[in-house]
PDB file of N, CA, C and O in Angstrom:
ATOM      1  N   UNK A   1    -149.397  45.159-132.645  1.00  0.00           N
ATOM      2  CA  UNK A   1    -148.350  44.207-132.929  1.00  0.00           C
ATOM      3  C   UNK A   1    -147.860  44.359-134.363  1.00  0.00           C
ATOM      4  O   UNK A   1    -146.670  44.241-134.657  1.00  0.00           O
ATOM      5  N   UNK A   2    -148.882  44.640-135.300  1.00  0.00           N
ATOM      6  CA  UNK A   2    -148.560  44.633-136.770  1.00  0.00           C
ATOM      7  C   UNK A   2    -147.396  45.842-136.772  1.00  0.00           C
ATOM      8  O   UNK A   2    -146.310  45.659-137.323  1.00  0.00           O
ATOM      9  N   UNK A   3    -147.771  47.207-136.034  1.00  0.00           N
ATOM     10  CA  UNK A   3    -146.992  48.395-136.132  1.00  0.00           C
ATOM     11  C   UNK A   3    -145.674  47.711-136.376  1.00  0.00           C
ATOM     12  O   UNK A   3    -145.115  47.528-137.457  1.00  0.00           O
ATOM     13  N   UNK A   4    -145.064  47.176-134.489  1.00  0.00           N
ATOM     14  CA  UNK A   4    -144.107  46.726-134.050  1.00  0.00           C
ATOM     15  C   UNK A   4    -143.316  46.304-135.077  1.00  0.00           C
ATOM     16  O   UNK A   4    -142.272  46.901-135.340  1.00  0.00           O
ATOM     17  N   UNK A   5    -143.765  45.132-135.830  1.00  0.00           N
ATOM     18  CA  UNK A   5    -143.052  44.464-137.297  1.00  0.00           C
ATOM     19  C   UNK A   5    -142.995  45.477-137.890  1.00  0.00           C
ATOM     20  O   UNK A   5    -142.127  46.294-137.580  1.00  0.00           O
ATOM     21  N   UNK A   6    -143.566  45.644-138.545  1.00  0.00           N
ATOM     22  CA  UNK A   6    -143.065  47.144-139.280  1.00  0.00           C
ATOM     23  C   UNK A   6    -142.060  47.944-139.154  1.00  0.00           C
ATOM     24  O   UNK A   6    -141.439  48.392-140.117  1.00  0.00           O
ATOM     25  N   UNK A   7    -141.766  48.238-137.761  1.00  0.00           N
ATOM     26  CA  UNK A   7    -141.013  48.945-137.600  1.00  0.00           C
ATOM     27  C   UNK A   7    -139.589  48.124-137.320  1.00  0.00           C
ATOM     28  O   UNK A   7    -138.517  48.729-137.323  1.00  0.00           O
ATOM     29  N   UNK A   8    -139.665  46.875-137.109  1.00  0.00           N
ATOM     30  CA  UNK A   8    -138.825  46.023-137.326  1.00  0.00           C
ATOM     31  C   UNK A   8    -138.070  46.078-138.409  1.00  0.00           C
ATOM     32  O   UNK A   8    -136.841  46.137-138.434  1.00  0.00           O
ATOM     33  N   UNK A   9    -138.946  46.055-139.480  1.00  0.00           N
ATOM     34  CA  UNK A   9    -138.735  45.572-141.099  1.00  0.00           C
ATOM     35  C   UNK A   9    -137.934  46.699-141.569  1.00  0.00           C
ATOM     36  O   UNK A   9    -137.038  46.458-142.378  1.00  0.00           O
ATOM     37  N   UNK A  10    -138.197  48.292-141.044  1.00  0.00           N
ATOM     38  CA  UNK A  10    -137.730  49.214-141.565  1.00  0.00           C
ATOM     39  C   UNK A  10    -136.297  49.642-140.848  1.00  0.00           C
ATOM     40  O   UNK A  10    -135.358  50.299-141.298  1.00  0.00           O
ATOM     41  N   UNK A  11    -136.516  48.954-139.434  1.00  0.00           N
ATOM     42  CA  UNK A  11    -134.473  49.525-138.838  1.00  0.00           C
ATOM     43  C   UNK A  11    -133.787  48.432-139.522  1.00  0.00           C
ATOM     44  O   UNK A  11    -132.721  48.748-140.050  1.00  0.00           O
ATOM     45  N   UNK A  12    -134.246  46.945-139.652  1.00  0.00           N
ATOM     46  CA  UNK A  12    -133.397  46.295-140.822  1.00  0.00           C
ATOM     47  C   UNK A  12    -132.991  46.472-141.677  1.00  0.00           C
ATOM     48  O   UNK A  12    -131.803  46.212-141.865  1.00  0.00           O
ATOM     49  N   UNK A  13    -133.976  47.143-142.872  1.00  0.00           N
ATOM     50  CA  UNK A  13    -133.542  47.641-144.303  1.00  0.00           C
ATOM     51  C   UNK A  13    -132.639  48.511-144.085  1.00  0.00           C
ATOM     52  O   UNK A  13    -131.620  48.330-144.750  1.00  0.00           O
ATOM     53  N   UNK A  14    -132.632  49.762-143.108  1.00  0.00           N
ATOM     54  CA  UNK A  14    -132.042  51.173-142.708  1.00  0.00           C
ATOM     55  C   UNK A  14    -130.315  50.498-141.971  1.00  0.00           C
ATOM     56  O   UNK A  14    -129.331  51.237-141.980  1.00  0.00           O
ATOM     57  N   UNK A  15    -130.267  49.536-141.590  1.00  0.00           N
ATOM     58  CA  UNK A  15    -129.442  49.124-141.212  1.00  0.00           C
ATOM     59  C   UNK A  15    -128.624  48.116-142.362  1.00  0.00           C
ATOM     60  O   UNK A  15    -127.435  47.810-142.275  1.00  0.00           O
ATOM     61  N   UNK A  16    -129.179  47.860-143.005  1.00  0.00           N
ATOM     62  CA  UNK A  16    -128.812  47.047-143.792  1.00  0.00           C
ATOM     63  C   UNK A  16    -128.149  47.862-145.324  1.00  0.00           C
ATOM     64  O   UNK A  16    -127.413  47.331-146.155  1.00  0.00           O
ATOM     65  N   UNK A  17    -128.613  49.087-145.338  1.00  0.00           N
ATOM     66  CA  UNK A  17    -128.843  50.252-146.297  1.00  0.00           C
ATOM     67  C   UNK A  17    -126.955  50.528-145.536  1.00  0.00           C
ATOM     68  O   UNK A  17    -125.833  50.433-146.033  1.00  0.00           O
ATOM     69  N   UNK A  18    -127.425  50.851-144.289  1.00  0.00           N
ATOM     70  CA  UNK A  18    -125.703  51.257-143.671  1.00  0.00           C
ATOM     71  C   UNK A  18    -124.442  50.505-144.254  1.00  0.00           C
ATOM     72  O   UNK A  18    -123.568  50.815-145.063  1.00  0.00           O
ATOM     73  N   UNK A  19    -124.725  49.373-143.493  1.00  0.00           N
ATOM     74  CA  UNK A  19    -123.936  48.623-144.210  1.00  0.00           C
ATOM     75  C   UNK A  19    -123.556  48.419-145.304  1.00  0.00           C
ATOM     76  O   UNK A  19    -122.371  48.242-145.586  1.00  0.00           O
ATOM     77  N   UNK A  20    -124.621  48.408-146.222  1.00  0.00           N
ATOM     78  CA  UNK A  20    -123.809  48.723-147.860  1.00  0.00           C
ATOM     79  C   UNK A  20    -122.863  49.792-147.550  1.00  0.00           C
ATOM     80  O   UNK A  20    -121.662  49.643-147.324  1.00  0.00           O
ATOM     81  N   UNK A  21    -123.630  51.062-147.563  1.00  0.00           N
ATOM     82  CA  UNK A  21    -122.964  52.071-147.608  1.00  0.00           C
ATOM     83  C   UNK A  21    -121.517  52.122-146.948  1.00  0.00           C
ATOM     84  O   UNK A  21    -120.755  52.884-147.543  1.00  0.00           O
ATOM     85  N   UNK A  22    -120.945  51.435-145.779  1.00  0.00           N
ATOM     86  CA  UNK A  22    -119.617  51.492-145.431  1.00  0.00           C
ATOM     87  C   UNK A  22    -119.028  50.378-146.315  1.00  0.00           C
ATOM     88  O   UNK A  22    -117.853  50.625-146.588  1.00  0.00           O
ATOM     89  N   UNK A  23    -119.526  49.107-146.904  1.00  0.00           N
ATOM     90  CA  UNK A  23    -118.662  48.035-147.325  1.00  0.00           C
ATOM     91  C   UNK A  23    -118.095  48.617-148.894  1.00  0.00           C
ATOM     92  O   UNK A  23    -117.147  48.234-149.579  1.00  0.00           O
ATOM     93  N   UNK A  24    -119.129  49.720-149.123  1.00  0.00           N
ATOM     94  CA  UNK A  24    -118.614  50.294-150.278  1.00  0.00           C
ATOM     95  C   UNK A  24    -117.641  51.285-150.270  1.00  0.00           C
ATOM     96  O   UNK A  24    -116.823  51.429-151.179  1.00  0.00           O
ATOM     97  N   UNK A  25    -117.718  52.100-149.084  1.00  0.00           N
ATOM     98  CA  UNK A  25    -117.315  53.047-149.040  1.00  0.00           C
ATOM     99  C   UNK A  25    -115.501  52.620-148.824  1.00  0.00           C
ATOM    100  O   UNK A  25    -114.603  53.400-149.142  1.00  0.00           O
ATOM    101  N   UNK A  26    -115.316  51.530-148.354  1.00  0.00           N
ATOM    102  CA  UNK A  26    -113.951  50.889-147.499  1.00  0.00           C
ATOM    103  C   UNK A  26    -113.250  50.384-148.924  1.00  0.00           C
ATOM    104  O   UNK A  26    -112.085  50.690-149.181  1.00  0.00           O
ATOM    105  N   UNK A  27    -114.132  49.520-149.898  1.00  0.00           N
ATOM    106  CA  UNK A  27    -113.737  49.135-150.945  1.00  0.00           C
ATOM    107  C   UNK A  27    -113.230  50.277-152.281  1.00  0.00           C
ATOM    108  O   UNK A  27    -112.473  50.088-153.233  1.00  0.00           O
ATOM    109  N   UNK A  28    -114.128  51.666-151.795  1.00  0.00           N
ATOM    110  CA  UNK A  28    -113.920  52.239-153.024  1.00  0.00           C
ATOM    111  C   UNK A  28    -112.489  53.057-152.626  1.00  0.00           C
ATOM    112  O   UNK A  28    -112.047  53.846-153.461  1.00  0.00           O
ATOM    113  N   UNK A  29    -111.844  52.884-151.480  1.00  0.00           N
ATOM    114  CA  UNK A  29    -110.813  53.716-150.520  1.00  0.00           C
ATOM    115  C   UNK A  29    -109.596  53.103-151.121  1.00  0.00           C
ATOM    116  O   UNK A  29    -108.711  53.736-151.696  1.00  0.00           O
ATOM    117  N   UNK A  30    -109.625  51.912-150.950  1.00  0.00           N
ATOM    118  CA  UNK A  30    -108.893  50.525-151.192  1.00  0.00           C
ATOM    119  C   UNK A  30    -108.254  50.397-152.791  1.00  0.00           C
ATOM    120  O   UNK A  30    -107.100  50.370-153.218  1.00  0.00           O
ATOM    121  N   UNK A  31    -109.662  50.330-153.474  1.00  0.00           N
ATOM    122  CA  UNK A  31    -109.362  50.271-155.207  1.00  0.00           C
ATOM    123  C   UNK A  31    -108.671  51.501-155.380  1.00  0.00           C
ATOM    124  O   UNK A  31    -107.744  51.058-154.702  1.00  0.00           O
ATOM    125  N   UNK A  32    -108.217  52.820-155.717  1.00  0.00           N
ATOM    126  CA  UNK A  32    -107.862  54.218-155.600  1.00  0.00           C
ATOM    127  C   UNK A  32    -106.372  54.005-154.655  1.00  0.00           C
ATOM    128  O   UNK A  32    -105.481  54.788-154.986  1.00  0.00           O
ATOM    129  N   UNK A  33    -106.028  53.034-153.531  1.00  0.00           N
ATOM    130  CA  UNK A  33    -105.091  53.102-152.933  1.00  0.00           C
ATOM    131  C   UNK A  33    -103.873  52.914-153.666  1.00  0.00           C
ATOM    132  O   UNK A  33    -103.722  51.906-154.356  1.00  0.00           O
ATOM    133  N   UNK A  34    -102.889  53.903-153.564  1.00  0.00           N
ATOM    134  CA  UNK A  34    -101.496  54.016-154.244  1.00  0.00           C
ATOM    135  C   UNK A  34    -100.341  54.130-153.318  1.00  0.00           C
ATOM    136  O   UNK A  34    -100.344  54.674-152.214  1.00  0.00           O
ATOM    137  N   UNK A  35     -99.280  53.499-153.963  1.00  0.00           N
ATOM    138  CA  UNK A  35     -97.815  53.526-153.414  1.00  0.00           C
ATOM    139  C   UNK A  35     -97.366  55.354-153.565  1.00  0.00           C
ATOM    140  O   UNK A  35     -97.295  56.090-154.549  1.00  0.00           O
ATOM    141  N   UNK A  36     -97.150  55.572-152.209  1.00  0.00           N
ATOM    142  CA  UNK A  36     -96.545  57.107-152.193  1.00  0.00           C
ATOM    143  C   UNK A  36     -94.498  57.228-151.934  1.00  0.00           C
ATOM    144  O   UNK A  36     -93.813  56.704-151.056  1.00  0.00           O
ATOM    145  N   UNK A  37     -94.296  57.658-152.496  1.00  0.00           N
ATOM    146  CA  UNK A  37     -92.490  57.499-152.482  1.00  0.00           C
ATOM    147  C   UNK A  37     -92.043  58.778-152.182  1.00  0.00           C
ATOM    148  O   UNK A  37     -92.411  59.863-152.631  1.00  0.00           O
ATOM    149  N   UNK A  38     -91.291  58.529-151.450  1.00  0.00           N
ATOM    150  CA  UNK A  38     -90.725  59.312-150.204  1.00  0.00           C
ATOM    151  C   UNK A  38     -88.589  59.611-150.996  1.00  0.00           C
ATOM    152  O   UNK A  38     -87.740  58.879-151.504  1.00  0.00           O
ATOM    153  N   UNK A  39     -88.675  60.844-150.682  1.00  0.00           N
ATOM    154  CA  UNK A  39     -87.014  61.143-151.541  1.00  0.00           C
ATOM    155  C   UNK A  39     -86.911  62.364-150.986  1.00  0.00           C
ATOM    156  O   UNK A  39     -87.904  63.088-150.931  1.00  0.00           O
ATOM    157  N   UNK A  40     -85.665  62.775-150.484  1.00  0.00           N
ATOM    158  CA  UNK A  40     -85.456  64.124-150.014  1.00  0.00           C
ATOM    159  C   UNK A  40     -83.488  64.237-150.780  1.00  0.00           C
ATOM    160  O   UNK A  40     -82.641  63.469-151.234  1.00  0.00           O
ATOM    161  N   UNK A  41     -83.667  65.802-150.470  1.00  0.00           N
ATOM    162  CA  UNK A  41     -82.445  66.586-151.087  1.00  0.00           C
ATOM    163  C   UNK A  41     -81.247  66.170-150.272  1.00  0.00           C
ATOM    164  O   UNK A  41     -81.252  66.174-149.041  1.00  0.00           O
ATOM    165  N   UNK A  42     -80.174  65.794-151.048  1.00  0.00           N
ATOM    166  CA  UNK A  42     -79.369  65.468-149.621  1.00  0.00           C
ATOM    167  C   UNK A  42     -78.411  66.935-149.202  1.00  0.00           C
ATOM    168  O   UNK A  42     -77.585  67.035-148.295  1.00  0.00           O
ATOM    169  N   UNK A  43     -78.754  67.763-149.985  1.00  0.00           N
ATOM    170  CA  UNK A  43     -78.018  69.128-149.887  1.00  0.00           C
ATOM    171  C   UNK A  43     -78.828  69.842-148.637  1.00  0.00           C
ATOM    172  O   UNK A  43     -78.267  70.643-147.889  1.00  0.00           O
ATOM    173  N   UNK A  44     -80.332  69.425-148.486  1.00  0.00           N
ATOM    174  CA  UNK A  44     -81.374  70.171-147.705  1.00  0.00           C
ATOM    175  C   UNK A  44     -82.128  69.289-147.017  1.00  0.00           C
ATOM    176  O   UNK A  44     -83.289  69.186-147.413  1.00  0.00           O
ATOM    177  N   UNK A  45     -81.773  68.563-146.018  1.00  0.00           N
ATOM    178  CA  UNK A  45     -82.250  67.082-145.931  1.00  0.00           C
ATOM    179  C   UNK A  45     -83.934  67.819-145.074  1.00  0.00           C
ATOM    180  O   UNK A  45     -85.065  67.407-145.333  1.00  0.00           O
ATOM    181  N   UNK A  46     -83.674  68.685-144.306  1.00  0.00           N
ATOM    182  CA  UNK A  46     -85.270  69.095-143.411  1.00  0.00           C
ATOM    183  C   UNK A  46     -86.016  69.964-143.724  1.00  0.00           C
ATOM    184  O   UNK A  46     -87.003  70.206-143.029  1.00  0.00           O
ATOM    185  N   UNK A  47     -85.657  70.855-145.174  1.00  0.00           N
ATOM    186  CA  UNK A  47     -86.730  71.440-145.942  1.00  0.00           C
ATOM    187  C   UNK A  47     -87.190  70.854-147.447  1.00  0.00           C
ATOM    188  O   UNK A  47     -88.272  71.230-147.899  1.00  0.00           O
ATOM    189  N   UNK A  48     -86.393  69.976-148.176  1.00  0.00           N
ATOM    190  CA  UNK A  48     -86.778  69.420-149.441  1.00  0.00           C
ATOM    191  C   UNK A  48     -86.630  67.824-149.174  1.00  0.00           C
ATOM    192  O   UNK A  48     -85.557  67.226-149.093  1.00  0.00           O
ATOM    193  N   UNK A  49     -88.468  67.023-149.002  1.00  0.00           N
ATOM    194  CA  UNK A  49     -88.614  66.254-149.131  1.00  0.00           C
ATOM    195  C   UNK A  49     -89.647  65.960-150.049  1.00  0.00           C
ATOM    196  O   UNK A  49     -90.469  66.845-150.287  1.00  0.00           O
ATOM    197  N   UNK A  50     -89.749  64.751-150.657  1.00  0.00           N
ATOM    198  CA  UNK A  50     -90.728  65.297-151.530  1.00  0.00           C
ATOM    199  C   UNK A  50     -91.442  63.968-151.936  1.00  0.00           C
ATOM    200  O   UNK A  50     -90.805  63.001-152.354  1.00  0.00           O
ATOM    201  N   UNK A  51     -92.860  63.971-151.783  1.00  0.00           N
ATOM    202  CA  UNK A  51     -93.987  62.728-151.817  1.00  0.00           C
ATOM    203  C   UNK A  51     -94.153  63.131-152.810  1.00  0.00           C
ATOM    204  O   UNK A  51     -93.885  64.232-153.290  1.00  0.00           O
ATOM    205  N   UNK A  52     -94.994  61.555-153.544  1.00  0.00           N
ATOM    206  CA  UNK A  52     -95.317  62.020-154.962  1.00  0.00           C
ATOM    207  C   UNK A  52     -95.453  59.938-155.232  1.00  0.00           C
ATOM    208  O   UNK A  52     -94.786  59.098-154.627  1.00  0.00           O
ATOM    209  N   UNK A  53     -96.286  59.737-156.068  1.00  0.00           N
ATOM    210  CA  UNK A  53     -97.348  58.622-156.112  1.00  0.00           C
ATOM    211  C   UNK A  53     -96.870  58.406-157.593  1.00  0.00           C
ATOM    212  O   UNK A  53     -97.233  57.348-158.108  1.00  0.00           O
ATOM    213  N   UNK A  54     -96.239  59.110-158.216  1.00  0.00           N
ATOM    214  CA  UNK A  54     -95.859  58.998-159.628  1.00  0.00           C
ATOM    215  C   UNK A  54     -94.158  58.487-159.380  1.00  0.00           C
ATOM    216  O   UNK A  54     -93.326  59.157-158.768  1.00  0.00           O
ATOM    217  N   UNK A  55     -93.906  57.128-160.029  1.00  0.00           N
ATOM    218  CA  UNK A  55     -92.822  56.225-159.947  1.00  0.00           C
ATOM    219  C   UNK A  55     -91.761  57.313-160.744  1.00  0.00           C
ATOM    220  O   UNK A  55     -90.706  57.738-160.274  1.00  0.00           O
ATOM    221  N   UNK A  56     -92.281  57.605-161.940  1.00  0.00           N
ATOM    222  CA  UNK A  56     -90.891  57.922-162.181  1.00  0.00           C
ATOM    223  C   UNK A  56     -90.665  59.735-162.252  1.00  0.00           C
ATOM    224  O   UNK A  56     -89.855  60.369-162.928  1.00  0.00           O
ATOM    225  N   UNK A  57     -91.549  60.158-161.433  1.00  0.00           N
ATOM    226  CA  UNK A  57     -90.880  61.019-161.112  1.00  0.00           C
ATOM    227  C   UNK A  57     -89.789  61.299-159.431  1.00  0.00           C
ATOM    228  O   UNK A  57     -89.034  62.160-158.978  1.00  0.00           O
ATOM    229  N   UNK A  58     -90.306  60.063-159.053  1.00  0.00           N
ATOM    230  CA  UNK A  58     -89.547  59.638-157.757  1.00  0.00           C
ATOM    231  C   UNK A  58     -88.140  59.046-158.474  1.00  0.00           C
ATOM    232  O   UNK A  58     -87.032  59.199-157.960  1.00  0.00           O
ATOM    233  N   UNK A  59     -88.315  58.516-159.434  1.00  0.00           N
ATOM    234  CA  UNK A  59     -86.980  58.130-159.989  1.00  0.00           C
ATOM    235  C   UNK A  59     -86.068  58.850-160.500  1.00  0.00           C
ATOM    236  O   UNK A  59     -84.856  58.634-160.494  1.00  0.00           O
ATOM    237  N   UNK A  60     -86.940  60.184-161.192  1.00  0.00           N
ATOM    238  CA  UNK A  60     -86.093  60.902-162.374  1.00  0.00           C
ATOM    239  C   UNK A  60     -85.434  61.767-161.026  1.00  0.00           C
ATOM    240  O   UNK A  60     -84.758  62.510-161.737  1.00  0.00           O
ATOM    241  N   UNK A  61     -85.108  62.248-159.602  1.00  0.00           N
ATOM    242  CA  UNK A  61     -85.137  62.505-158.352  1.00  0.00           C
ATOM    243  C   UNK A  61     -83.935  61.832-158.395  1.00  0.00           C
ATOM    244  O   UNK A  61     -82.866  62.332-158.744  1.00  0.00           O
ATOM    245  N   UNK A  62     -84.194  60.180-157.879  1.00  0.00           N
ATOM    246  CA  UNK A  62     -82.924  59.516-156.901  1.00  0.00           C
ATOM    247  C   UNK A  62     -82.180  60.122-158.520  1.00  0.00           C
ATOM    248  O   UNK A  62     -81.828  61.290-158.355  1.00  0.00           O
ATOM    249  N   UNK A  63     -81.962  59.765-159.560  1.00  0.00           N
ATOM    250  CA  UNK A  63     -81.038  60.048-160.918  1.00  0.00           C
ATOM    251  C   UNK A  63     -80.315  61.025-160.543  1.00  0.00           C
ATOM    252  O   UNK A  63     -79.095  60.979-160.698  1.00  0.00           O
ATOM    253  N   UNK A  64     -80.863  61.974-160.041  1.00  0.00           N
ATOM    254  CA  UNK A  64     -80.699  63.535-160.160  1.00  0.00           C
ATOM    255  C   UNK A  64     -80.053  63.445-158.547  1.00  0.00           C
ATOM    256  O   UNK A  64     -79.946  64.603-158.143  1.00  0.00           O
ATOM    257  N   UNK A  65     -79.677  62.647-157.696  1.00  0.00           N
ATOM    258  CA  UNK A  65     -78.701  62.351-156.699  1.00  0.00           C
ATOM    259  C   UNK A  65     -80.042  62.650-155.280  1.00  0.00           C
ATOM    260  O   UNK A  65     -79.522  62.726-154.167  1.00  0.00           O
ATOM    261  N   UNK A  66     -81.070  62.753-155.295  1.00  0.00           N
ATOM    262  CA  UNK A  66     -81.710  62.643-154.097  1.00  0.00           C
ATOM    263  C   UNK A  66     -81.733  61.398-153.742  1.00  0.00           C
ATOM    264  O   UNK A  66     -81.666  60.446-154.519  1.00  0.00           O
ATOM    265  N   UNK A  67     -81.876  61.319-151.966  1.00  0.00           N
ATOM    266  CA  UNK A  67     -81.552  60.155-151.453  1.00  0.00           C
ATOM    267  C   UNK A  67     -83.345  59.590-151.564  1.00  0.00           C
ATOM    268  O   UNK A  67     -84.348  60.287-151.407  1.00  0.00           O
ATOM    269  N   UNK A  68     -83.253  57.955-151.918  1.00  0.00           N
ATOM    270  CA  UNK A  68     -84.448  57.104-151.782  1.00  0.00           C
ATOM    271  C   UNK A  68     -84.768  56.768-150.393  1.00  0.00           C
ATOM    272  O   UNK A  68     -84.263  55.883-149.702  1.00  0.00           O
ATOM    273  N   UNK A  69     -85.852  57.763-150.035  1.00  0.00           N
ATOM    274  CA  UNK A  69     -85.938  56.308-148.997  1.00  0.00           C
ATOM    275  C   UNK A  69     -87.272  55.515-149.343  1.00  0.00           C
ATOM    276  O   UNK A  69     -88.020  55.387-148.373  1.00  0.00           O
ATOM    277  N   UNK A  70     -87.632  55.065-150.307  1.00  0.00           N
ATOM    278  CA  UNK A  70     -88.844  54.217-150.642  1.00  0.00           C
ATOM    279  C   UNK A  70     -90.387  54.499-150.388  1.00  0.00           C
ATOM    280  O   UNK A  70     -90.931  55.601-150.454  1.00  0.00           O
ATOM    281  N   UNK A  71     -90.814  53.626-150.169  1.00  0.00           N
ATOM    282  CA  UNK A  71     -92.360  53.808-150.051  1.00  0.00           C
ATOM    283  C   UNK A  71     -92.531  54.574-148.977  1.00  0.00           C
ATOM    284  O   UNK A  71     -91.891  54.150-148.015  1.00  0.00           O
ATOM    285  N   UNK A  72     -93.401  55.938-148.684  1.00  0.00           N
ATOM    286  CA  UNK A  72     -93.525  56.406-147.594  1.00  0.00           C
ATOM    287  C   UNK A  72     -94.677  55.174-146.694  1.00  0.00           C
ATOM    288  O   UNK A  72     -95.004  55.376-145.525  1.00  0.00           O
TER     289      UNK A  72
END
């Protein structure tokens, strides 16, 4: 019977060990999460589109006459 607990005690911790491990893993995904901006050529609309997470180079773009289409 003593085993039994034991082995109780240890899929808890091991399970409990999991769980950290995803609540962290979801949070550290989350903190790191960025706005991606979406702009294509209007001269080349289905080969020059162009992602990019940096604001103003999505801006210095629409300036330069590419069309916005916002947050991808």
């Amino acid at each position: 019977m003593n085993v039994s607990k034991s082995f109780k005690v240890i899929i808890a911790a091991i399970s409990l060990f999991i769980a950290g491990i995803i609540v962290v893993g979801a949070n550290a995904n989350t903190a790191y999460a960025s706005q991606i901006f979406q702009s294509q050529n209007p001269n080349n609309r289905h080969l020059d589109t162009m992602y990019t997470a940096n604001s103003a180079e999505h801006s210095n773009l629409i300036r330069a006459g590419w069309m916005n289409f916002g947050v991808a």
